[in-house]
N, C-alpha and C positions, 0 to 999 in steps of 0.2 A: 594722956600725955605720958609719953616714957623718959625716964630720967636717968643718962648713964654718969657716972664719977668715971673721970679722963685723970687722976691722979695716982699716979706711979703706975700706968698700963701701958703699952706699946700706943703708934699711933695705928700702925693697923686691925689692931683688934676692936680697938674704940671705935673706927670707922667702920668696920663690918656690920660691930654689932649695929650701928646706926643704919647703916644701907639695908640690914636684913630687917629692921623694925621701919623704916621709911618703904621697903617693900610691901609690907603690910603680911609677911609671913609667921607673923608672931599673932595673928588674928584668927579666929576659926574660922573665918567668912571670907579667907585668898581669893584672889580672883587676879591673872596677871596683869588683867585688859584695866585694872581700876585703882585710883589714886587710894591707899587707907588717910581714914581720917583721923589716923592719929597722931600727933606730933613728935619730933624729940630732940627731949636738951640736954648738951651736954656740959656737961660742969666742969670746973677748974680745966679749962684746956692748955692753958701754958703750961699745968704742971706733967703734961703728955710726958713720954718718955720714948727714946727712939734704940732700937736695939742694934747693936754691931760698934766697932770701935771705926771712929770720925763719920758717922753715917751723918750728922750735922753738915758736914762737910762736901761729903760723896754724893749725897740725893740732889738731882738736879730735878727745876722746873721750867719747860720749855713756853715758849708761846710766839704764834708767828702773826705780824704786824699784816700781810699781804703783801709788803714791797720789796720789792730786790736791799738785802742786808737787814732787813726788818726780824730777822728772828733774835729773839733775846734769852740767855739762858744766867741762873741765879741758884743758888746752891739755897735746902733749906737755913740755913743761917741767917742770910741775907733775907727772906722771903719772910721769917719771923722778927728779924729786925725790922724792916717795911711796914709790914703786914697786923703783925703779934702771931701767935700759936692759932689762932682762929680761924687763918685762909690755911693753913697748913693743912687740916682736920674736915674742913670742907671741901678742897682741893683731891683730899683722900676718898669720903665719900660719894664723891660728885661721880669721882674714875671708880668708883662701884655699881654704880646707877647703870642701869639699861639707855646705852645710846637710843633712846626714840622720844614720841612727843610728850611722854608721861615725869620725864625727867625734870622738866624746868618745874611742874607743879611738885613735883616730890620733895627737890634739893629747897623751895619754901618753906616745907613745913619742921626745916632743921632751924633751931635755933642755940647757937654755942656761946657760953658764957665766959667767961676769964675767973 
């Protein structure tokens, strides 16, 4: 189990470091085709920090429903008001991950704490 402190770091370095240990690159035994088994948590995630001035403001998160007018768009603000700091940081990770079928078992074995 790997365990990063999300307290006073950006949110994408937090996230990297997660996607690049949910890789399983930080193992001697890589292999692209295979899920590692190792987990990781991250700690204090609200107190992430985001770099640039009103980037709270400026980061949009898209998602589209399928139907005509169905796409909805939410600036990080709102997304951590909603949400908390928790879909933010997974939200991050998740868009680090290799779009293929190994992604839905990977983004499980993240677990983020407050």
């Amino acid at each position: 189990m790997i365990t990063i402190d999300a307290k006073d770091k950006t949110l994408g370095r937090v996230a990297s470091a997660a996607a690049k240990a949910l890789l399983g690159k930080r193992s001697a035994d890589f292999a692209k085709n295979v899920v590692a088994q190792d987990g990781v948590t991250i700690e204090n995630a609200s107190k992430v920090k985001l770099s640039g001035n009103n980037k709270a403001r400026d980061m949009k998160y898209v998602r589209y429903s399928g139907y005509p007018g169905g796409q909805k768009i939410e600036s990080y603000a709102m997304l951590t008001a909603r949400r908390g700091g928790k879909e933010a940081i997974r939200r991050a990770v998740l868009g680090m991950l290799p779009k293929n079928r190994l992604q839905k078992p990977r983004i499980k074995l993240l677990t983020i704490n407050d």
